[in-house]
GUROFI-620798 format. One record per residue (C-alpha): residue in three letters; z, y, x; residue number from 1. Coordinates in nm, 4 decimals. Each point is the difference from the previous one (the first is absolute). Layout:
REM GUROFI-620798
[site ALA,[Z,Y,X],NUM]
...
This chain:
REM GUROFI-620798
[site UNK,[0.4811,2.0233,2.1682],1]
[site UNK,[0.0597,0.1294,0.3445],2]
[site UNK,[-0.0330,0.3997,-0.0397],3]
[site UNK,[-0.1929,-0.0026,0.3205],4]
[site UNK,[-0.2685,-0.2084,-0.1448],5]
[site UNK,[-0.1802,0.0912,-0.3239],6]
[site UNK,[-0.1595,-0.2128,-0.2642],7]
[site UNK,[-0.2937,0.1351,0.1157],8]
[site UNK,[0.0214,-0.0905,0.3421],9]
[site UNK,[0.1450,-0.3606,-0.0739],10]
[site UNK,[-0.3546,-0.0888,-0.1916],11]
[site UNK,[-0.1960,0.1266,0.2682],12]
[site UNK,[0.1415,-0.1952,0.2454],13]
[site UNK,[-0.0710,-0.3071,-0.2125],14]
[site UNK,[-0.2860,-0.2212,0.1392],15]
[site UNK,[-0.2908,0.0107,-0.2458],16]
[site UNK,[-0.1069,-0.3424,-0.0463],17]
[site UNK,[-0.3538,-0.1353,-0.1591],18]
[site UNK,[-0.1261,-0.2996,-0.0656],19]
[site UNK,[0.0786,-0.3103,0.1530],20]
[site UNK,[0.2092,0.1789,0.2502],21]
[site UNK,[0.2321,0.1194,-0.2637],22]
[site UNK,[-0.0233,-0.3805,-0.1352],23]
[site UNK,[0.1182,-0.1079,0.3402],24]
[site UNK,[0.2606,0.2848,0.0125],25]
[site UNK,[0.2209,-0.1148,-0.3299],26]
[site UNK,[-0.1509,-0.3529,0.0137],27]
[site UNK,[-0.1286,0.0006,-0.3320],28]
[site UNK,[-0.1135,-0.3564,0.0486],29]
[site UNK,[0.3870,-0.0766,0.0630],30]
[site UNK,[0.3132,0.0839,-0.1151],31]
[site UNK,[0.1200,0.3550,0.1322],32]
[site UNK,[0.2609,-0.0678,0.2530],33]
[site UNK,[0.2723,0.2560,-0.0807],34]
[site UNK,[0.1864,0.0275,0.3309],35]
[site UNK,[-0.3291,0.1606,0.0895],36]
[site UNK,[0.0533,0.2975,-0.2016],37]
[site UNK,[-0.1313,0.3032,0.2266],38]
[site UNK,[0.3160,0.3166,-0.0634],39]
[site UNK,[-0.0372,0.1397,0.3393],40]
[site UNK,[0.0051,0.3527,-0.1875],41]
[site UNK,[0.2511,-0.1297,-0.1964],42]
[site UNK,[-0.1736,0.0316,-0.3455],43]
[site UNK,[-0.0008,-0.3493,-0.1957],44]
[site UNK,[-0.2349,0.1456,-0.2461],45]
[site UNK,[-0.2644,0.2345,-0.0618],46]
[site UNK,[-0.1621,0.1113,-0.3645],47]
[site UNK,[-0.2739,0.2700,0.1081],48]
[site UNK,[-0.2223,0.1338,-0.2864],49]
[site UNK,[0.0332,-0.3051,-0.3009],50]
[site UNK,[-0.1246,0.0804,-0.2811],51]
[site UNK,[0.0016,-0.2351,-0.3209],52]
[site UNK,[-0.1504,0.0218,-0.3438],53]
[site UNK,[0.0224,-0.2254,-0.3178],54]
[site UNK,[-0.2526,0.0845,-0.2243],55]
[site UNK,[-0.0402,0.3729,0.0905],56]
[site UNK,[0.3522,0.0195,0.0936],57]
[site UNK,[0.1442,0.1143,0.3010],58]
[site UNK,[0.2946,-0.1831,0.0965],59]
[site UNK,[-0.0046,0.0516,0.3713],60]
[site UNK,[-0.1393,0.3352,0.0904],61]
[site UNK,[-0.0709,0.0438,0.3890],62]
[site UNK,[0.3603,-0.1046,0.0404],63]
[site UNK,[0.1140,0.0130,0.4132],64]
[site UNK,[0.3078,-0.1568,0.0468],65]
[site UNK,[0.1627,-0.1532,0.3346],66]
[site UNK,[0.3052,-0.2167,0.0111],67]
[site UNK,[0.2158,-0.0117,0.3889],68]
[site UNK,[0.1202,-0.3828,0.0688],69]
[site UNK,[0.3244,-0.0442,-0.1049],70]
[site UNK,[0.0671,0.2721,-0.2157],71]
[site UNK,[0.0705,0.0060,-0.3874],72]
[site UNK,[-0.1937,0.2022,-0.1872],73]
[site UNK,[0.0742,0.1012,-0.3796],74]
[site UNK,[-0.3395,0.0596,-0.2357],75]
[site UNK,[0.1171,0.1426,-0.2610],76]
[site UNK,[-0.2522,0.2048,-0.2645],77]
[site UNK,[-0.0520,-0.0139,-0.4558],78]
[site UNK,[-0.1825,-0.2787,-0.1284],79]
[site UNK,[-0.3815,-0.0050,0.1065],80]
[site UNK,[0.0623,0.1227,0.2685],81]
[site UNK,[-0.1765,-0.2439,0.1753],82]
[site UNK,[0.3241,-0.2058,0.1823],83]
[site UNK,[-0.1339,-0.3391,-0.1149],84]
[site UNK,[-0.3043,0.0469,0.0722],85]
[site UNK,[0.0530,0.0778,0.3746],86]
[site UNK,[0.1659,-0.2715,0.0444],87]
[site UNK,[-0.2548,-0.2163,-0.1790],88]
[site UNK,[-0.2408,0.1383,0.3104],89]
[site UNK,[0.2548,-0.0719,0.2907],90]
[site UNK,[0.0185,-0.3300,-0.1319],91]
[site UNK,[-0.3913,-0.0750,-0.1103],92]
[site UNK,[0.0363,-0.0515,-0.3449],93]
[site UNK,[-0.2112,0.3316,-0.0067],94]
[site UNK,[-0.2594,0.0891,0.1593],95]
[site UNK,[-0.0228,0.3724,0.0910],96]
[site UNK,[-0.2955,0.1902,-0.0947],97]
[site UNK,[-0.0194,0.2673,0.3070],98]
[site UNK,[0.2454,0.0257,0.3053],99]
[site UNK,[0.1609,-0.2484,0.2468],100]
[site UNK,[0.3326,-0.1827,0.0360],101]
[site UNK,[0.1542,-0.1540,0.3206],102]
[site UNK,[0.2514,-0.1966,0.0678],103]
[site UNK,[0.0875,0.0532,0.3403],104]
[site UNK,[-0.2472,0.1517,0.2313],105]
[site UNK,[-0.2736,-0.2354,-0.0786],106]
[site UNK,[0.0494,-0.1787,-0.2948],107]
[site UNK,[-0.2423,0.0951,-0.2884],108]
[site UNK,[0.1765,-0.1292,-0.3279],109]
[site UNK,[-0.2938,0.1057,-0.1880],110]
[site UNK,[-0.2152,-0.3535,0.1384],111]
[site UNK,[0.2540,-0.2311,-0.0380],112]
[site UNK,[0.1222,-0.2112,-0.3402],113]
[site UNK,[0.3752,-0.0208,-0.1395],114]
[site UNK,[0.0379,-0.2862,0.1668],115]
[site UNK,[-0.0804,0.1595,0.3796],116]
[site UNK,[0.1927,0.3192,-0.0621],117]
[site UNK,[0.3407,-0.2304,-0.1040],118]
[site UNK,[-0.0446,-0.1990,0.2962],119]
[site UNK,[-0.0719,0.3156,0.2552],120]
[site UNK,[0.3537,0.1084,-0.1038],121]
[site UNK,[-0.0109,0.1984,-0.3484],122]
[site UNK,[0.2390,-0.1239,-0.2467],123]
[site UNK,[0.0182,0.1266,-0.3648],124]
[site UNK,[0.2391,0.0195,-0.2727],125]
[site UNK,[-0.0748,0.0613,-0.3348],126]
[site UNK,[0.2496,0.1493,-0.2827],127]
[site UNK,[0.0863,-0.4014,-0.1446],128]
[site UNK,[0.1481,-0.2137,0.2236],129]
[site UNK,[-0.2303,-0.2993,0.0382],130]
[site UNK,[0.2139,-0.2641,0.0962],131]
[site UNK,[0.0214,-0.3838,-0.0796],132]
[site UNK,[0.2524,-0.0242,-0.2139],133]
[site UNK,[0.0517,-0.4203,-0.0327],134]
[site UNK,[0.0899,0.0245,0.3992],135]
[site UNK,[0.2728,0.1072,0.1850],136]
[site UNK,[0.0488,0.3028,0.1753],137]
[site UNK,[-0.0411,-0.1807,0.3250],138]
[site UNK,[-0.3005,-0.2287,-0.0910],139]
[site UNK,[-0.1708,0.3419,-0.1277],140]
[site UNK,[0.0149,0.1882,0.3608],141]
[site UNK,[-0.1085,-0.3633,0.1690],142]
[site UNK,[-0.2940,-0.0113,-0.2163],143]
[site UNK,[-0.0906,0.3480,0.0954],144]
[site UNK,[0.0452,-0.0331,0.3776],145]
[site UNK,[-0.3430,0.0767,0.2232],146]
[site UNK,[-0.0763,-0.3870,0.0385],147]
[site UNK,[-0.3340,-0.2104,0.0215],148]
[site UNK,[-0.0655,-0.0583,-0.3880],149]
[site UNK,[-0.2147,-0.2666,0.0672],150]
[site UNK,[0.0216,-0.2973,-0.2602],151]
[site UNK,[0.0343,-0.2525,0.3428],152]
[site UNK,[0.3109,0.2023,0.1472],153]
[site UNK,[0.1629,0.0378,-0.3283],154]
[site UNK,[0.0313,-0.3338,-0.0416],155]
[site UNK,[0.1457,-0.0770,0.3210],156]
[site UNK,[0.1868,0.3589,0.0068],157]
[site UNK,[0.3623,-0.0146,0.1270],158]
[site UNK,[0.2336,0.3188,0.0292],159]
[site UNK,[0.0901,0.0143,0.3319],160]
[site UNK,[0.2896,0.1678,0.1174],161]
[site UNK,[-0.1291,0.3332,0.1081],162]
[site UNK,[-0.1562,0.0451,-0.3261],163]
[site UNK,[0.3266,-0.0566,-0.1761],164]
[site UNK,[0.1638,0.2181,0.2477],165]
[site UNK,[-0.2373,0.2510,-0.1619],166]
[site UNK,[0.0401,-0.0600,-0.3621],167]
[site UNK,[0.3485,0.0297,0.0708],168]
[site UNK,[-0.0288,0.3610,0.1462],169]
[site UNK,[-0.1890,0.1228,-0.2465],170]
[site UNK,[0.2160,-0.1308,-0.2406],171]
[site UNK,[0.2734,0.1825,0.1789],172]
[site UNK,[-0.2278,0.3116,-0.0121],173]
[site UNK,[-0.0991,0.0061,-0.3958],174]
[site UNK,[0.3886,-0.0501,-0.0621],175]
[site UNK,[-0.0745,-0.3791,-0.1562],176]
[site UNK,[0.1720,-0.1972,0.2255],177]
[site UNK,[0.2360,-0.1406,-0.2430],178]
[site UNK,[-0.2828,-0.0388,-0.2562],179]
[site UNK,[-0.1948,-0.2325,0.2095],180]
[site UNK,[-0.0226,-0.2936,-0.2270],181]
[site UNK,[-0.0102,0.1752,-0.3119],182]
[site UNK,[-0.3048,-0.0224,-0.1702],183]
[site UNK,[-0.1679,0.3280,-0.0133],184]
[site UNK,[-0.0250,0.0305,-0.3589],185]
[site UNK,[0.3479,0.0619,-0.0278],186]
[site UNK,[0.0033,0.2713,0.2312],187]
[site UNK,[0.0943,0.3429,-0.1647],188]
[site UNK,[-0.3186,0.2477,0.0176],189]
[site UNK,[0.1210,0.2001,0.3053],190]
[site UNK,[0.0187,-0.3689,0.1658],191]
[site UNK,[-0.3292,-0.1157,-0.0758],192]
[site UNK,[-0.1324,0.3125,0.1508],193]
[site UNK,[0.2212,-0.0268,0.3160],194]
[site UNK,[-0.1252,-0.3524,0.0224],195]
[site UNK,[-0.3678,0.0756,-0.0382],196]
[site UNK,[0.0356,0.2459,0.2727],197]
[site UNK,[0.1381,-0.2842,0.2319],198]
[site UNK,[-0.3005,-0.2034,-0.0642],199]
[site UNK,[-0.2367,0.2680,0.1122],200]
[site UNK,[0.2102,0.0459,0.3023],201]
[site UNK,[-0.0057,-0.3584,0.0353],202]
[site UNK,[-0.4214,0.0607,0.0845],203]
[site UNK,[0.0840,0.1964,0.2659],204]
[site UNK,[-0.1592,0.3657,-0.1153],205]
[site UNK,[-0.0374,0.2792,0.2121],206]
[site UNK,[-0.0202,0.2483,-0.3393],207]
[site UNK,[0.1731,-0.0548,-0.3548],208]
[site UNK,[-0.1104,0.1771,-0.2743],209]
[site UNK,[0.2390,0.0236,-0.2810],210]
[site UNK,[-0.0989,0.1080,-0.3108],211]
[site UNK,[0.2901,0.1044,-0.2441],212]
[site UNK,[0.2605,-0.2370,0.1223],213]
[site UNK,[0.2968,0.1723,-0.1821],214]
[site UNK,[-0.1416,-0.0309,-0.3263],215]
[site UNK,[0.2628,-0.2008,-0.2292],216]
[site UNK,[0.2781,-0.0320,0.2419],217]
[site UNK,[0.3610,0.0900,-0.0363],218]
[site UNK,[0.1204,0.2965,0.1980],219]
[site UNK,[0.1793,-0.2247,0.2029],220]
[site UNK,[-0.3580,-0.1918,0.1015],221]
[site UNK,[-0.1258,0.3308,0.0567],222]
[site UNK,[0.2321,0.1279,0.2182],223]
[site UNK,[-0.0378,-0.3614,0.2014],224]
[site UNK,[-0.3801,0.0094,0.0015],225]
[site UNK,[0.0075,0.3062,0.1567],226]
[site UNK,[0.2646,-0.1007,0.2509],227]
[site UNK,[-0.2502,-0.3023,0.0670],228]
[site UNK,[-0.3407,0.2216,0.0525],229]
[site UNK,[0.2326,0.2373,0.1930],230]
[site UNK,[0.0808,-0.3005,0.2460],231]
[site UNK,[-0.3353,-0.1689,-0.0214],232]
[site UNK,[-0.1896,0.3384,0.1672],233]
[site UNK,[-0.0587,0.0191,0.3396],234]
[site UNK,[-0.0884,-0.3740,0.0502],235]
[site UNK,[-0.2496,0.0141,-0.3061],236]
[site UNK,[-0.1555,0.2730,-0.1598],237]
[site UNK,[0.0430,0.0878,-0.3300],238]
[site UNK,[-0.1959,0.2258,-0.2572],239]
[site UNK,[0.1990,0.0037,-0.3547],240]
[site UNK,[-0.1571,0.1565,-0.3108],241]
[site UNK,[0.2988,0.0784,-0.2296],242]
[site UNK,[0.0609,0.2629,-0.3273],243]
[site UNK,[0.3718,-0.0374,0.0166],244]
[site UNK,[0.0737,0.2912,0.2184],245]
[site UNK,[0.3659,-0.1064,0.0629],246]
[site UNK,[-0.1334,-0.2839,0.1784],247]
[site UNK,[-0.2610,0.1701,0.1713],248]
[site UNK,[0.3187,0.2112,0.1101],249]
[site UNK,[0.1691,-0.2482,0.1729],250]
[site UNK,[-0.2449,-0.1362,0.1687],251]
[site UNK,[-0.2160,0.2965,0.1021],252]
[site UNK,[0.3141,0.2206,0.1339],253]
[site UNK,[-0.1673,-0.0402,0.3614],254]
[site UNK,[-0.3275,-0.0896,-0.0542],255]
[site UNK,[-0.3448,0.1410,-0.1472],256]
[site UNK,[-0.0981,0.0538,-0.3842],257]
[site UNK,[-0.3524,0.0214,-0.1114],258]
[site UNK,[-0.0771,0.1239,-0.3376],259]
[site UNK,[-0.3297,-0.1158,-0.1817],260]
[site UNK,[-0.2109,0.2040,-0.1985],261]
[site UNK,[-0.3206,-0.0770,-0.2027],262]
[site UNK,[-0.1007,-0.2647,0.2811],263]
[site UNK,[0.1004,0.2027,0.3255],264]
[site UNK,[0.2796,0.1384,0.1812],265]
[site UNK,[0.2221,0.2504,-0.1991],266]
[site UNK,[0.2614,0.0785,0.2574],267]
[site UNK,[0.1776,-0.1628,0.2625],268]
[site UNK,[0.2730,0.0551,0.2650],269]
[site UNK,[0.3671,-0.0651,-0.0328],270]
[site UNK,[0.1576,-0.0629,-0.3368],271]
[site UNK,[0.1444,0.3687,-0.0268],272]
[site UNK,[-0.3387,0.1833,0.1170],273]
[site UNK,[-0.1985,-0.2613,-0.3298],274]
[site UNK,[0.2990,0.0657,-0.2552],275]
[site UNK,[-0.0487,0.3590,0.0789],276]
[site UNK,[-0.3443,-0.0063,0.0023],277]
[site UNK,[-0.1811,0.2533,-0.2896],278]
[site UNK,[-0.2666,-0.2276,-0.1107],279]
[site UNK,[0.2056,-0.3207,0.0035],280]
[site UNK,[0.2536,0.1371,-0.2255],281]
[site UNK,[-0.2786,0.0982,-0.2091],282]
[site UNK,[-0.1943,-0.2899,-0.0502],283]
[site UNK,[0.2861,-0.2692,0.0726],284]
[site UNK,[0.3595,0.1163,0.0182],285]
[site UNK,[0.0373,0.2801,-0.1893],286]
[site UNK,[0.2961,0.2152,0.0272],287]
Protein backbone atom coordinates (compact mmCIF):
# COMPACT_ATOMS: atom_id res chain seq x y z
CA UNK A 1 0.00 0.00 0.00
CA UNK A 2 1.00 3.56 -0.46
CA UNK A 3 3.19 4.38 2.82
CA UNK A 4 1.41 7.67 2.97
CA UNK A 5 -1.87 6.04 3.47
CA UNK A 6 -2.50 3.47 6.22
CA UNK A 7 -4.86 0.56 6.41
CA UNK A 8 -6.45 2.43 8.81
CA UNK A 9 -7.09 5.39 6.96
CA UNK A 10 -8.07 3.46 3.65
CA UNK A 11 -11.27 1.85 5.69
CA UNK A 12 -12.26 5.01 6.98
CA UNK A 13 -12.50 6.59 3.93
CA UNK A 14 -14.77 3.79 2.73
CA UNK A 15 -18.48 4.84 2.37
CA UNK A 16 -20.53 2.92 4.94
CA UNK A 17 -23.42 1.64 3.19
CA UNK A 18 -26.92 0.20 4.78
CA UNK A 19 -29.69 -1.12 3.52
CA UNK A 20 -31.06 -0.66 0.28
CA UNK A 21 -28.51 1.95 -0.41
CA UNK A 22 -25.75 -0.51 -0.10
CA UNK A 23 -28.14 -2.86 -2.37
CA UNK A 24 -28.11 -0.10 -4.92
CA UNK A 25 -24.33 0.50 -4.40
CA UNK A 26 -23.03 -3.25 -5.56
CA UNK A 27 -26.38 -3.94 -7.32
CA UNK A 28 -27.14 -6.92 -5.52
CA UNK A 29 -30.24 -7.33 -7.64
CA UNK A 30 -27.69 -7.46 -10.71
CA UNK A 31 -24.61 -8.72 -11.60
CA UNK A 32 -21.61 -6.60 -10.09
CA UNK A 33 -20.14 -4.74 -12.93
CA UNK A 34 -16.38 -5.13 -12.41
CA UNK A 35 -14.98 -2.15 -14.34
CA UNK A 36 -16.68 -0.41 -11.46
CA UNK A 37 -14.30 -1.53 -8.95
CA UNK A 38 -13.67 1.66 -6.61
CA UNK A 39 -9.20 1.56 -5.96
CA UNK A 40 -8.91 5.23 -5.75
CA UNK A 41 -6.59 4.46 -2.59
CA UNK A 42 -5.24 1.89 -4.44
CA UNK A 43 -6.16 -1.07 -2.11
CA UNK A 44 -8.14 -3.93 -4.09
CA UNK A 45 -8.93 -5.54 -0.85
CA UNK A 46 -9.56 -5.10 2.65
CA UNK A 47 -9.89 -8.03 5.56
CA UNK A 48 -10.50 -5.86 8.87
CA UNK A 49 -11.24 -7.90 12.07
CA UNK A 50 -12.60 -11.68 10.53
CA UNK A 51 -12.89 -13.95 12.74
CA UNK A 52 -14.06 -17.68 11.97
CA UNK A 53 -14.86 -20.68 14.09
CA UNK A 54 -15.81 -24.37 13.26
CA UNK A 55 -17.13 -25.93 16.08
CA UNK A 56 -15.26 -23.94 18.81
CA UNK A 57 -12.42 -23.46 16.56
CA UNK A 58 -10.81 -20.46 15.62
CA UNK A 59 -9.66 -20.46 12.21
CA UNK A 60 -9.66 -16.78 11.48
CA UNK A 61 -8.80 -14.78 14.52
CA UNK A 62 -9.39 -10.87 14.07
CA UNK A 63 -7.20 -11.26 11.02
CA UNK A 64 -6.53 -7.45 9.17
CA UNK A 65 -5.08 -7.86 6.02
CA UNK A 66 -4.97 -5.34 2.89
CA UNK A 67 -3.88 -6.26 -0.57
CA UNK A 68 -2.53 -2.88 -3.14
CA UNK A 69 -3.95 -3.49 -6.91
CA UNK A 70 -1.57 -5.04 -8.85
CA UNK A 71 0.77 -6.39 -6.57
CA UNK A 72 1.65 -10.14 -5.76
CA UNK A 73 1.49 -11.08 -2.53
CA UNK A 74 2.97 -14.49 -1.05
CA UNK A 75 0.82 -16.11 2.14
CA UNK A 76 2.81 -18.32 3.30
CA UNK A 77 2.25 -19.91 7.14
CA UNK A 78 2.10 -24.21 8.74
CA UNK A 79 -0.94 -25.99 8.16
CA UNK A 80 -4.07 -24.50 10.07
CA UNK A 81 -3.03 -21.68 9.79
CA UNK A 82 -6.04 -20.49 8.49
CA UNK A 83 -4.86 -19.77 4.47
CA UNK A 84 -7.89 -21.66 3.11
CA UNK A 85 -10.07 -20.45 5.05
CA UNK A 86 -9.46 -16.74 4.16
CA UNK A 87 -9.82 -17.32 1.02
CA UNK A 88 -13.02 -19.30 1.49
CA UNK A 89 -14.32 -15.65 3.00
CA UNK A 90 -12.95 -13.43 0.05
CA UNK A 91 -14.71 -15.65 -2.10
CA UNK A 92 -18.18 -16.40 0.02
CA UNK A 93 -17.95 -19.87 0.48
CA UNK A 94 -17.60 -18.70 4.22
CA UNK A 95 -19.24 -16.60 5.94
CA UNK A 96 -17.23 -14.63 8.56
CA UNK A 97 -18.34 -14.60 12.02
CA UNK A 98 -17.10 -10.89 13.17
CA UNK A 99 -15.23 -8.24 10.96
CA UNK A 100 -15.65 -6.82 7.40
CA UNK A 101 -14.15 -7.44 3.95
CA UNK A 102 -14.11 -5.05 0.91
CA UNK A 103 -13.36 -5.30 -2.26
CA UNK A 104 -12.60 -2.03 -3.43
CA UNK A 105 -13.81 0.92 -1.55
CA UNK A 106 -17.34 -0.14 -1.42
CA UNK A 107 -17.82 -3.52 -2.13
CA UNK A 108 -18.94 -5.66 0.91
CA UNK A 109 -18.08 -9.38 -0.09
CA UNK A 110 -19.63 -10.47 3.02
CA UNK A 111 -23.58 -9.90 1.26
CA UNK A 112 -22.94 -11.25 -1.85
CA UNK A 113 -23.00 -15.25 -3.10
CA UNK A 114 -20.05 -17.12 -5.07
CA UNK A 115 -21.61 -16.42 -7.93
CA UNK A 116 -21.56 -12.25 -7.43
CA UNK A 117 -18.06 -12.17 -6.02
CA UNK A 118 -16.68 -14.27 -9.45
CA UNK A 119 -18.46 -11.97 -11.57
CA UNK A 120 -17.31 -8.55 -9.58
CA UNK A 121 -13.77 -9.68 -10.57
CA UNK A 122 -12.39 -12.40 -7.96
CA UNK A 123 -11.07 -15.41 -9.55
CA UNK A 124 -9.88 -18.53 -7.60
CA UNK A 125 -7.67 -21.38 -8.04
CA UNK A 126 -7.64 -24.28 -6.11
CA UNK A 127 -4.54 -26.86 -5.63
CA UNK A 128 -6.19 -29.50 -8.67
CA UNK A 129 -6.48 -28.19 -11.83
CA UNK A 130 -10.14 -28.38 -12.79
CA UNK A 131 -10.12 -28.51 -16.32
CA UNK A 132 -12.22 -30.40 -19.05
CA UNK A 133 -10.21 -32.83 -20.08
CA UNK A 134 -12.33 -34.42 -23.40
CA UNK A 135 -11.77 -30.68 -24.98
CA UNK A 136 -9.09 -28.97 -26.38
CA UNK A 137 -7.00 -26.50 -24.97
CA UNK A 138 -8.67 -23.88 -27.06
CA UNK A 139 -12.37 -25.01 -26.68
CA UNK A 140 -11.55 -25.02 -22.74
CA UNK A 141 -10.56 -21.07 -22.54
CA UNK A 142 -13.75 -20.37 -25.11
CA UNK A 143 -15.98 -22.07 -22.77
CA UNK A 144 -14.66 -20.05 -19.94
CA UNK A 145 -14.79 -16.62 -21.62
CA UNK A 146 -17.20 -13.83 -19.69
CA UNK A 147 -20.18 -14.48 -22.22
CA UNK A 148 -24.12 -14.45 -21.85
CA UNK A 149 -24.70 -18.21 -20.70
CA UNK A 150 -28.07 -18.06 -21.60
CA UNK A 151 -29.50 -21.41 -23.13
CA UNK A 152 -31.02 -18.93 -26.26
CA UNK A 153 -27.44 -17.36 -27.07
CA UNK A 154 -25.68 -20.58 -26.76
CA UNK A 155 -27.42 -21.97 -29.29
CA UNK A 156 -26.98 -19.34 -31.72
CA UNK A 157 -23.33 -18.49 -30.19
CA UNK A 158 -20.64 -17.80 -32.85
CA UNK A 159 -16.88 -16.91 -31.97
CA UNK A 160 -16.33 -13.84 -33.43
CA UNK A 161 -13.11 -12.62 -34.27
CA UNK A 162 -12.19 -10.47 -31.36
CA UNK A 163 -12.91 -13.23 -29.09
CA UNK A 164 -10.54 -15.49 -30.92
CA UNK A 165 -8.10 -12.72 -31.04
CA UNK A 166 -8.34 -13.22 -27.27
CA UNK A 167 -8.11 -16.88 -26.84
CA UNK A 168 -5.23 -16.58 -28.92
CA UNK A 169 -3.37 -14.12 -26.52
CA UNK A 170 -3.94 -15.86 -23.72
CA UNK A 171 -2.84 -18.80 -25.24
CA UNK A 172 0.29 -16.93 -26.07
CA UNK A 173 0.39 -15.85 -22.37
CA UNK A 174 -0.06 -19.46 -20.51
CA UNK A 175 2.76 -20.70 -23.01
CA UNK A 176 -0.02 -23.18 -24.90
CA UNK A 177 -0.02 -21.83 -28.08
CA UNK A 178 1.18 -24.85 -29.78
CA UNK A 179 -1.10 -27.02 -27.60
CA UNK A 180 -4.21 -25.45 -28.80
CA UNK A 181 -6.00 -28.42 -30.14
CA UNK A 182 -4.79 -30.86 -27.83
CA UNK A 183 -7.21 -32.14 -25.65
CA UNK A 184 -6.54 -31.10 -22.18
CA UNK A 185 -6.28 -34.39 -20.70
CA UNK A 186 -3.13 -34.93 -22.23
CA UNK A 187 -1.63 -31.96 -20.95
CA UNK A 188 1.32 -32.66 -18.46
CA UNK A 189 0.28 -31.36 -14.78
CA UNK A 190 2.23 -28.04 -14.96
CA UNK A 191 0.01 -27.56 -18.31
CA UNK A 192 -3.24 -28.18 -16.97
CA UNK A 193 -2.50 -25.68 -14.33
CA UNK A 194 -1.15 -23.05 -16.82
CA UNK A 195 -4.30 -23.68 -18.75
CA UNK A 196 -6.72 -23.35 -15.88
CA UNK A 197 -5.15 -20.10 -15.11
CA UNK A 198 -5.96 -18.90 -18.75
CA UNK A 199 -9.52 -19.70 -18.27
CA UNK A 200 -9.85 -17.55 -15.21
CA UNK A 201 -8.14 -14.83 -17.06
CA UNK A 202 -10.38 -15.52 -19.79
CA UNK A 203 -13.41 -13.99 -17.08
CA UNK A 204 -11.76 -11.01 -16.95
CA UNK A 205 -10.71 -10.84 -12.93
CA UNK A 206 -9.48 -7.98 -11.29
CA UNK A 207 -7.88 -10.46 -8.29
CA UNK A 208 -6.57 -14.21 -8.64
CA UNK A 209 -6.17 -16.15 -5.82
CA UNK A 210 -3.92 -19.06 -6.21
CA UNK A 211 -3.82 -21.57 -3.86
CA UNK A 212 -0.70 -23.97 -4.07
CA UNK A 213 -0.17 -23.83 -7.76
CA UNK A 214 3.36 -25.45 -7.69
CA UNK A 215 2.30 -28.45 -6.07
CA UNK A 216 3.33 -31.55 -8.43
CA UNK A 217 5.16 -29.71 -11.07
CA UNK A 218 8.59 -30.26 -12.44
CA UNK A 219 11.19 -27.69 -11.57
CA UNK A 220 11.10 -26.65 -14.93
CA UNK A 221 7.02 -25.77 -14.53
CA UNK A 222 7.99 -24.11 -11.50
CA UNK A 223 10.44 -21.98 -12.61
CA UNK A 224 7.80 -21.06 -15.68
CA UNK A 225 4.84 -20.52 -13.35
CA UNK A 226 6.64 -18.16 -11.60
CA UNK A 227 7.94 -16.42 -14.70
CA UNK A 228 4.08 -16.33 -15.65
CA UNK A 229 2.68 -14.74 -12.14
CA UNK A 230 5.82 -12.53 -12.36
CA UNK A 231 4.45 -11.17 -15.83
CA UNK A 232 0.79 -11.42 -15.01
CA UNK A 233 1.21 -8.61 -11.89
CA UNK A 234 0.61 -5.26 -12.44
CA UNK A 235 -2.39 -5.74 -14.84
CA UNK A 236 -4.06 -8.28 -12.30
CA UNK A 237 -3.51 -8.81 -8.86
CA UNK A 238 -2.39 -11.74 -7.45
CA UNK A 239 -2.38 -13.27 -3.82
CA UNK A 240 -0.52 -16.89 -3.89
CA UNK A 241 -0.58 -19.18 -0.83
CA UNK A 242 2.44 -21.52 -1.33
CA UNK A 243 4.76 -23.95 1.26
CA UNK A 244 7.46 -24.39 -1.29
CA UNK A 245 9.65 -21.57 -0.24
CA UNK A 246 11.85 -21.76 -3.41
CA UNK A 247 8.94 -20.71 -5.26
CA UNK A 248 7.78 -18.26 -2.97
CA UNK A 249 11.50 -17.02 -3.65
CA UNK A 250 11.20 -16.32 -7.03
CA UNK A 251 8.31 -14.79 -7.09
CA UNK A 252 8.32 -12.68 -3.92
CA UNK A 253 12.05 -11.19 -4.57
CA UNK A 254 10.21 -7.66 -4.98
CA UNK A 255 7.11 -8.00 -3.52
CA UNK A 256 5.35 -8.54 0.03
CA UNK A 257 5.19 -11.90 2.20
CA UNK A 258 2.61 -12.44 4.80
CA UNK A 259 3.00 -15.18 7.22
CA UNK A 260 -0.17 -16.81 8.89
CA UNK A 261 -0.46 -17.83 12.27
CA UNK A 262 -3.31 -19.55 14.23
CA UNK A 263 -5.92 -17.51 12.01
CA UNK A 264 -4.14 -13.97 11.91
CA UNK A 265 -1.23 -12.22 10.71
CA UNK A 266 2.20 -13.68 11.85
CA UNK A 267 4.55 -11.36 10.08
CA UNK A 268 4.77 -9.57 7.01
CA UNK A 269 7.07 -7.25 4.97
CA UNK A 270 9.61 -8.23 2.40
CA UNK A 271 10.72 -11.81 2.03
CA UNK A 272 14.12 -11.19 3.98
CA UNK A 273 12.47 -9.11 7.00
CA UNK A 274 9.56 -12.73 7.27
CA UNK A 275 12.51 -15.36 6.75
CA UNK A 276 14.25 -13.51 9.46
CA UNK A 277 11.48 -13.06 11.46
CA UNK A 278 11.80 -14.84 15.31
CA UNK A 279 8.39 -16.19 15.55
CA UNK A 280 8.07 -17.35 11.94
CA UNK A 281 11.08 -19.43 12.14
CA UNK A 282 9.63 -20.77 15.17
CA UNK A 283 6.37 -21.82 14.33
CA UNK A 284 6.95 -22.28 10.41
CA UNK A 285 10.48 -22.25 9.07
CA UNK A 286 12.62 -23.28 11.50
CA UNK A 287 16.25 -22.79 11.25
Amino acid sequence: MNAAITSSQAAQSRPQLSGSTFDRAVGLERPIDARALDTRYKVILYLEGISVSFDGFKALNDLNLTIDRGELRSIIGPNGAGKTTMMDVITGKTRPDAGTAFFGQTIDLTRLNEAQIAHAGIGRKFQKPTVFEELTVFENLELAMKTDKGIWTSLFFTLTGEMRSKIEEKLELIQLKDHAHRPAGLLSHGQKQWLEIGMLLMQEPQLLLLDEPAAGMTDEETERSGELFLSLAGPYTLVVVEHDMEFIKQISHNGRVTCLHEGSVLAEGSLEQVQNNERVIEVYLGR
